[in-house]
C-alpha positions in Angstrom: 1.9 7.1 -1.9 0.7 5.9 -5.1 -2.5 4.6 -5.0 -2.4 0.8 -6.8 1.5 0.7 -4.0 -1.2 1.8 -1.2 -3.8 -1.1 -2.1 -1.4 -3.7 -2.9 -0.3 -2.8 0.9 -3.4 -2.2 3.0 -4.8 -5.3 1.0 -2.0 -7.2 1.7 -1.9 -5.7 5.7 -5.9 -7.0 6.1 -5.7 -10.3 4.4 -3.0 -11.5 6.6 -4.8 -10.1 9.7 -2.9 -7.3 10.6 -6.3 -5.2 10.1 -4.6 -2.3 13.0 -2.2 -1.9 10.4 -4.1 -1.7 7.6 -6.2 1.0 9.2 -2.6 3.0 9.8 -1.9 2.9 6.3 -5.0 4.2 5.6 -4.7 7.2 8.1 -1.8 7.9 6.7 -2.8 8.1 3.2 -5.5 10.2 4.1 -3.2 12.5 5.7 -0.7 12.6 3.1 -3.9 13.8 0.9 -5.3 16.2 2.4 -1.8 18.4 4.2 1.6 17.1 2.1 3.8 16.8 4.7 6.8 18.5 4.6 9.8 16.9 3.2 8.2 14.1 1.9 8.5 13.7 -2.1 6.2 13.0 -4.3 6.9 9.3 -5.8 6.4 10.5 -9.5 6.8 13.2 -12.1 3.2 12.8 -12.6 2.4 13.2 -8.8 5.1 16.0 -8.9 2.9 18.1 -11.6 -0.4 17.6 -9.6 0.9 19.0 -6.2 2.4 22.1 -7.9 -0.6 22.8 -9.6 -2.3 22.4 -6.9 -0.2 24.6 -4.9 -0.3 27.1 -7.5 -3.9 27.5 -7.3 -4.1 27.8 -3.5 -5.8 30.9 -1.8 -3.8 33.3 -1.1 -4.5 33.1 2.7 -1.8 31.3 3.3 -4.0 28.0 3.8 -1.8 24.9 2.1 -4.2 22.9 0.0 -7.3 21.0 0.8 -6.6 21.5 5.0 -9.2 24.3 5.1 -11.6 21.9 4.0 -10.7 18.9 5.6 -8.7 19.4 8.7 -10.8 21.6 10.5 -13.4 18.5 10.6 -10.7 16.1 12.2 -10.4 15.6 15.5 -6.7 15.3 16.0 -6.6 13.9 19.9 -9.1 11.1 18.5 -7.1 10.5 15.5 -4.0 10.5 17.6 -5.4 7.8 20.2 -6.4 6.0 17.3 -3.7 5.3 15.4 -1.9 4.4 18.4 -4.3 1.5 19.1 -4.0 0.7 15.6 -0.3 0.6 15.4 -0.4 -1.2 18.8 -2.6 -4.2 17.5 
């Protein structure tokens, strides 16, 4: 998600109260960050150019880019239980 769509959301998400939502969002733009998810497309040409560059630059390990230094640090069953409540709210 492009960034100044993202803020205009989670922005828009806390001000009118919906701050379990807003916290969502933000999971989720941290996710999108730090492991692409499969399938999804990037939302512009620029956005395009920065993930395949990225990817092209990747160890060859077969680690996608930025999880190695990221997702080994996140607890998934807390992030999972999270979200939940947040989306719950």
């Amino acid at each position: 998600m492009e960034a100044n769509i993202a803020e205009a959301l989670i922005g828009g998400l806390s001000k009118a109260g919906l701050d379990g939502l807003a916290h969502g969002a933000v999971c989720i733009c941290f996710l999108c960050d730090v492991a692409w998810p499969q399938g999804v497309l990037p939302s512009t040409w620029a956005v395009a150019e920065k993930t395949s560059a990225m990817e092209r630059t990747r160890p060859s390990r077969g680690q996608v880019f930025n999880d190695e230094v990221a997702l080994v640090h996140v607890n998934m069953a807390e992030l999972c239980n999270s979200m939940e409540r947040w989306l719950a709210a």
